[in-house]
C-alpha positions as CSV (number, residue, x, y, z in Angstrom):
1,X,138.1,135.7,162.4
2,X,137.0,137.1,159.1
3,X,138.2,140.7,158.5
4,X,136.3,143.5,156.4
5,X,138.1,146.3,155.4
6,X,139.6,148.7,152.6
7,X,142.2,149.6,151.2
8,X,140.8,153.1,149.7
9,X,139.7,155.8,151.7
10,X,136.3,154.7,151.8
11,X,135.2,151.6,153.5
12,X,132.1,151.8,150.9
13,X,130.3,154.0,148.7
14,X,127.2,151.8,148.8
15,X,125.0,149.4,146.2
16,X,126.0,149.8,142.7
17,X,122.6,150.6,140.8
18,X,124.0,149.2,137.4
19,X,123.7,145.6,139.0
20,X,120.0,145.9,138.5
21,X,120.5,146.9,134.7
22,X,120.1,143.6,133.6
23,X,116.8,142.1,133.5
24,X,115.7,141.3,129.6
25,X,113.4,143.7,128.5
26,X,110.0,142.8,126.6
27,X,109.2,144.2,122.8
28,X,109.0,147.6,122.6
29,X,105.3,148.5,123.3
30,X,104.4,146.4,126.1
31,X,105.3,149.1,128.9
32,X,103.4,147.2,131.5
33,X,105.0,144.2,131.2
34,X,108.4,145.2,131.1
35,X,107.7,147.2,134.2
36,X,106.3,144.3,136.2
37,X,109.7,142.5,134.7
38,X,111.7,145.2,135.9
39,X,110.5,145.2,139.4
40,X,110.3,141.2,139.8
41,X,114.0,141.5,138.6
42,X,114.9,144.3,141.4
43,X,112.9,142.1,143.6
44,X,115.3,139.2,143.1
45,X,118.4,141.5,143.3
46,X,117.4,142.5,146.6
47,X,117.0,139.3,148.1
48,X,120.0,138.0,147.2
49,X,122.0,140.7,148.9
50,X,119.8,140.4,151.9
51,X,121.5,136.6,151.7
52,X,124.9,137.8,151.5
53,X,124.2,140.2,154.4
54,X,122.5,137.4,156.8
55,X,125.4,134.9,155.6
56,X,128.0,137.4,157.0
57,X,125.7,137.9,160.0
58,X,125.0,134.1,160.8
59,X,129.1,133.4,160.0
60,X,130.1,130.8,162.8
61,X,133.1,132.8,163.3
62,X,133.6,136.0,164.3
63,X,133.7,139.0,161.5
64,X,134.9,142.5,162.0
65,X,134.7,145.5,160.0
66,X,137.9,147.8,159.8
67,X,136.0,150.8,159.1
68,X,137.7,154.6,157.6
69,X,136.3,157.1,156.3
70,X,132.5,157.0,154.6
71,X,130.2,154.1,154.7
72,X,127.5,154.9,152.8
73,X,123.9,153.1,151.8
74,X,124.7,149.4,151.5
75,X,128.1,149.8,153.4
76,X,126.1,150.5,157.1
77,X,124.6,147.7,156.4
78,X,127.6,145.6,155.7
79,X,128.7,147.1,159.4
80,X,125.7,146.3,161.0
81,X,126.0,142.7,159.8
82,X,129.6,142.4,161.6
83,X,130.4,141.2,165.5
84,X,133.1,143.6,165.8
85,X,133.3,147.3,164.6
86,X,136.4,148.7,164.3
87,X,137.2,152.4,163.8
88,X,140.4,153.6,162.0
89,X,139.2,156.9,162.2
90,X,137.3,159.4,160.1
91,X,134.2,157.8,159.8
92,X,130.9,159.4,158.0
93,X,127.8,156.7,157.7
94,X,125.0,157.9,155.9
95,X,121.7,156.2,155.0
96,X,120.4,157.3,151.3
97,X,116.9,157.0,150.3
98,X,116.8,157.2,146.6
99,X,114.0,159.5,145.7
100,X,114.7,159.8,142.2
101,X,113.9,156.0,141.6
102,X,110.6,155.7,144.4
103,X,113.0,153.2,146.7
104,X,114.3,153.2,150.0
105,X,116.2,149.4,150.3
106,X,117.3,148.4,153.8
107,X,119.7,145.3,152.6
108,X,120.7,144.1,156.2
109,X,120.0,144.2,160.0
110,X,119.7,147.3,161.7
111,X,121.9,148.2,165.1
């Protein structure tokens, strides 16, 4: 059996926004371009967490999530992936859709 858990008070606080940061930007100039670039590179980020997600959810082996206090954004997710869902107590999930940058990202399978 594969066991999630934490060992703060928080099982997770969610996707970490500066992972998409890194994309090389064009010249100075070309705003289109570097906007395409920027959204084929957030693109790519996003699939690859959908991968981690479906990896945990196609394990051959059990996993359970040992889950206190919040779970937030990408951490449902992460539960939703799991068998087994196990409360410690305290738990808060909450779904974000992130207005401020135009995106609402749904990383893994849904309950």
């Amino acid at each position: 059996m594969i066991v999630l858990s934490s060992t703060g008070p928080h099982f997770s606080a969610g996707l970490d926004l500066t992972s998409f940061g890194g994309a090389e930007q064009p010249p100075e100039g070309d705003e289109k371009k570097r906007k395409l670039q920027a959204a084929a590179a957030f693109y790519d980020n996003v699939l690859h967490m959908q991968g981690s997600f479906n990896c945990i959810e196609e394990a051959r082996i059990p996993v359970l999530a040992c889950i206190q206090g919040g779970a937030i954004g990408g951490g449902v997710d992460l539960i939703t992936a799991c068998d087994i869902r196990e409360n410690l107590g305290n738990i808060i999930c909450i779904l974000i859709k992130c207005t401020h940058f135009k995106i609402f990202v749904k990383i893994g399978p849904t309950v």
